[in-house]
C-alpha positions in Angstrom: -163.1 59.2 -58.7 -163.4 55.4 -58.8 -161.0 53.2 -60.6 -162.8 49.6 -58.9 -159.5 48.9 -57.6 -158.7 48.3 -53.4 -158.3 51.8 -51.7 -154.6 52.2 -50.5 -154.8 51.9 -46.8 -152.6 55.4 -45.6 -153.3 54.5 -41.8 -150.9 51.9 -41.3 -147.3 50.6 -41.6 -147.4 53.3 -45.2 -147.8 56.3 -42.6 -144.2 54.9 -41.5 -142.4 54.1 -45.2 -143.6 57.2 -46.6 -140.9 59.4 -46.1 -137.8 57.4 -46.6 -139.8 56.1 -49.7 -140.3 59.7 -50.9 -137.7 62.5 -49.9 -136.6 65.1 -51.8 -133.1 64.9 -53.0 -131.4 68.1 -52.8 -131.8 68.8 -56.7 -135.2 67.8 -57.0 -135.3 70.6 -54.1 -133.6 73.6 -55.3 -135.7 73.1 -59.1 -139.1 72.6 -57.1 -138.0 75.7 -54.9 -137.5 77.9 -57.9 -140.5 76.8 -59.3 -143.4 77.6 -56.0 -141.4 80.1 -54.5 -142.9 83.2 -56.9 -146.3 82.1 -55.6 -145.3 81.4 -51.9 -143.0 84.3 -51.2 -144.6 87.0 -48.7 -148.5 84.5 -48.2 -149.9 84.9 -45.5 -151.8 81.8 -45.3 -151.2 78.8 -47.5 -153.0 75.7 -47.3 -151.4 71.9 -47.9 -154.8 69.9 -48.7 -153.6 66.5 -48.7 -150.4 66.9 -47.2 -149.1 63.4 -46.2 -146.3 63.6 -43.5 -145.7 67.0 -44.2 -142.8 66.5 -46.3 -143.6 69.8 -48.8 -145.7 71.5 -46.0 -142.3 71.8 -44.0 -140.4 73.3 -46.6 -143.6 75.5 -47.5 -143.3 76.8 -43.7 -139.7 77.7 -44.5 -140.6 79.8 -47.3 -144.1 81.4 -46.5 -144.3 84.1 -44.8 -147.1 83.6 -41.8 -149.1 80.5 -41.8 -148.9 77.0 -43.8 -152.0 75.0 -42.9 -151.3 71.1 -43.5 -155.2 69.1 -44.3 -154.8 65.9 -44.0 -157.6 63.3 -43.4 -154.7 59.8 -41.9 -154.5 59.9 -38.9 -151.6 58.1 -39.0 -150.3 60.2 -41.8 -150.8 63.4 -40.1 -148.9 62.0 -36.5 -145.7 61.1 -38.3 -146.1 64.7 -39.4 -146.1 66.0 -36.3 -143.5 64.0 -34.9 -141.4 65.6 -37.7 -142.2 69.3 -38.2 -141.2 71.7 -35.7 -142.2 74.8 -37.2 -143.6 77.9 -35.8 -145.5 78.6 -39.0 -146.9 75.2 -39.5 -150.1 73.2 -38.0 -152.2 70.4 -38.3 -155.8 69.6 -39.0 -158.0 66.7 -40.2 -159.8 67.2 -43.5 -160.1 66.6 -46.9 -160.2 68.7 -49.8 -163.7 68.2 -50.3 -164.2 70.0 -46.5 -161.7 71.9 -45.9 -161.9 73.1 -42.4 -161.4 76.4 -43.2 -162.8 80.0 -43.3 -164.6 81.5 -47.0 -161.7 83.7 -48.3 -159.0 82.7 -45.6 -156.6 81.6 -47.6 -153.7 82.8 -50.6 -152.2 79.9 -51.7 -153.6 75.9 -51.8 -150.9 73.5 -52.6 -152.1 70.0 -53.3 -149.0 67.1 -54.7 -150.3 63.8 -56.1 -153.9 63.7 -54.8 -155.7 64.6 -57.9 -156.9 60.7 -58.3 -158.1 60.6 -54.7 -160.0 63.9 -54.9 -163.6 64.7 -56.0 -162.8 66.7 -58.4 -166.2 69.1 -58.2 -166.5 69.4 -54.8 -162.5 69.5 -54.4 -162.8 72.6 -56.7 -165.5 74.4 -55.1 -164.0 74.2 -52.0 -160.2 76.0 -53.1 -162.6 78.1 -54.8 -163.9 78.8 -51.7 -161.5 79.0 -49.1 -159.1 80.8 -51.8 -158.8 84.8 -51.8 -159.8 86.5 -54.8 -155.8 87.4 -55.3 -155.0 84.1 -54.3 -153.7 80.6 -56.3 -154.3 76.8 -56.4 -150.9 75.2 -57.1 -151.2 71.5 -58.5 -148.0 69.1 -58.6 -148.5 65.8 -59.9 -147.2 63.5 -62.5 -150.3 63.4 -64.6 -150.9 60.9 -67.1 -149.4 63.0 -69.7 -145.5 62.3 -68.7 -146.4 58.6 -67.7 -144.2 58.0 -70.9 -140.9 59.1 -68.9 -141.5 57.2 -65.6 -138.7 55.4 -65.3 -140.1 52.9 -62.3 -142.6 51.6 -64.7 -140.3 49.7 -66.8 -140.1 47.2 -63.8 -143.8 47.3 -62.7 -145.8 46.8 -65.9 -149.2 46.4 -64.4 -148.4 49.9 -62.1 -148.8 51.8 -65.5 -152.5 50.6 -66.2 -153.4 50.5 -62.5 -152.4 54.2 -63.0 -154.3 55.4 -66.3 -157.4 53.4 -64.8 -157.6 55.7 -61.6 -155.4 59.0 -62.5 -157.4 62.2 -64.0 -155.4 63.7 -66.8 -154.7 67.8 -66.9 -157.2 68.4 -69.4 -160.1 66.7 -67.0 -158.5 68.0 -63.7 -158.7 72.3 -65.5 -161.9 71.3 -67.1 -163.2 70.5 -63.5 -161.7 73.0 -61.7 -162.5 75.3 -64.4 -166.4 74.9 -63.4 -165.9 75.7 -60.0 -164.5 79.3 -60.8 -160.6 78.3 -61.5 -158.7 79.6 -64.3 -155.5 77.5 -65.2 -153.6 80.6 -65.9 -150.0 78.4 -66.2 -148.6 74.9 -66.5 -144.3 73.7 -66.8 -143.1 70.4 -66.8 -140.1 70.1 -64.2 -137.8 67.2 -64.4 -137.1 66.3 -60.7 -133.7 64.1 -59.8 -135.6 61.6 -57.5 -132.3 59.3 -57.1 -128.7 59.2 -57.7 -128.7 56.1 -59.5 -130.6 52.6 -60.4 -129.4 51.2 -57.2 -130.6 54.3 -55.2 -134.0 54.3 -56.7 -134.5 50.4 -55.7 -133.7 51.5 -52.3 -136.3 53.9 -52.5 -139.0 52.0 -54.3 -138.2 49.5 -52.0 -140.5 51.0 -49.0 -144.3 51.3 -51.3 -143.9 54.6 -50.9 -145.7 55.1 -54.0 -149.2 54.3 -53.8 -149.7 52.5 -56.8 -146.7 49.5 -55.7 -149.5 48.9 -52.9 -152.1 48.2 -55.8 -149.9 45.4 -57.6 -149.4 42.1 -56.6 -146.4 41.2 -54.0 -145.4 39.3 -56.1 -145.0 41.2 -59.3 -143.4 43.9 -56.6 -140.6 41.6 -55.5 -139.8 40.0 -59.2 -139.9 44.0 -60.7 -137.3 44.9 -57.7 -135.5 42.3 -58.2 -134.7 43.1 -61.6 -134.3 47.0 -61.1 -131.7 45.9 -59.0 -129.8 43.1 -61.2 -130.0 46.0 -64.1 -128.4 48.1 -62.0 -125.6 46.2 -61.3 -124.1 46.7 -64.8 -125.7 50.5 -65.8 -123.6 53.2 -65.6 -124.2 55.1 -62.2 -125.9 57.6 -63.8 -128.8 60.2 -61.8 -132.3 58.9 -62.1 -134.8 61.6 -62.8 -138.8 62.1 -63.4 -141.3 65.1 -64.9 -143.6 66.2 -62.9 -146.3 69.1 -64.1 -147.1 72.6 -61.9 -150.7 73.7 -62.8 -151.3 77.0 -61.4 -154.9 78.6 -61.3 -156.5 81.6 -60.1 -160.4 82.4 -58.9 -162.2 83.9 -61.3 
């Protein structure tokens, strides 16, 4: 996919801010837990293909039951993850979701989070097609254009929003795609994740450019739209920030 904007450069200091920018709080966990584990519980392989630092491929390896394969093409990306994980179950190889370095029919669940605007969406397709068992399932996580209404971060990046619809896929495209390639979406729930315990927490957290898109914008829209997050803050009510995010499940044909 193109969008004509800069490509986010993932080898380099964003290898480093990525996971204090983007962890999990412990009620985003337990709602994202009940939502993969049906499709996780007793795999024997299952595949992270753009898996960052590892941050879901670690807590895939404490619920799958042999392997969990993390694909990730940063070098950078993929040595924070290995400084990280210590998991039996869990290892680390460069790829890409267009070439996944993997065996035809190795593999019974692919999990991919917030990489449908990077991927090639044919070739991304053909290739969990591929690699997927017949009995096997694609598991898609991302905040598609569809919620964009209910991020709350956009209110104080206005330019993040448009950067967004210019280079993010919606569902429909993404099935559509995938569909093509031999990939049924067979199920789809919105999940509303807690991603911080309050305004101030969530500037803290937005303050690393953990999210791609805060790289895209200007530094100085950034430091004016944090600054403000954070004056707002000071007088709302200390109330838990949360977001949707949408779990699109398919199966081969």
């Amino acid at each position: 996919m193109t969008s004509g904007l800069p490509a986010v450069d993932y080898n380099s200091d964003f290898a480093r801010s990525y996971e204090p920018g983007r962890q999990i709080s412990a009620a985003a966990l337990a709602t994202w837990k009940a939502a993969v584990d049906p499709y996780v519980r007793g795999a024997r392989t299952v595949v992270d293909a753009g898996a960052g630092t590892g941050r879901f491929a670690r807590l895939l390896a404490d619920m799958a039951a042999d392997w969990v394969i993390a694909v990730e093409p940063s070098a950078d990306m993929r040595h924070v993850g290995q400084s990280a994980a210590n998991h039996r179950s869990l290892c680390w190889v460069a790829g890409t979701a267009e070439q996944l370095p993997l065996a035809s029919r190795s593999t019974d669940v692919i999990w991919t989070a917030f990489t449908t605007h990077y991927l090639d969406l044919r070739s991304a397709g053909s290739e969990f097609r591929r690699v997927l068992r017949d009995n096997g399932c694609l598991l898609v996580w991302h905040a598609f254009p569809e919620v964009f209404d209910e991020l709350e971060w956009y209110r104080w990046f206005p330019s993040a929003r448009t950067i967004d619809e210019s280079r993010m896929p919606t569902l429909e495209r993404v099935a559509a795609t995938f569909e093509q390639a031999g990939l049924d979406l067979v199920d789809r729930s919105t999940l509303r994740m807690q991603i911080a315990n309050d305004l101030h927490e969530l500037a803290d957290r937005l303050a690393h450019r953990a999210i791609s898109t805060l790289r895209l914008i200007s530094d100085d829209e950034f430091g004016h739209g944090l600054a403000e997050l954070r004056q707002f803050a000071d007088s709302a009510p200390p109330l838990p920030v949360s977001s949707p995010n949408i779990l699109v499940t398919f199966r081969p044909r």
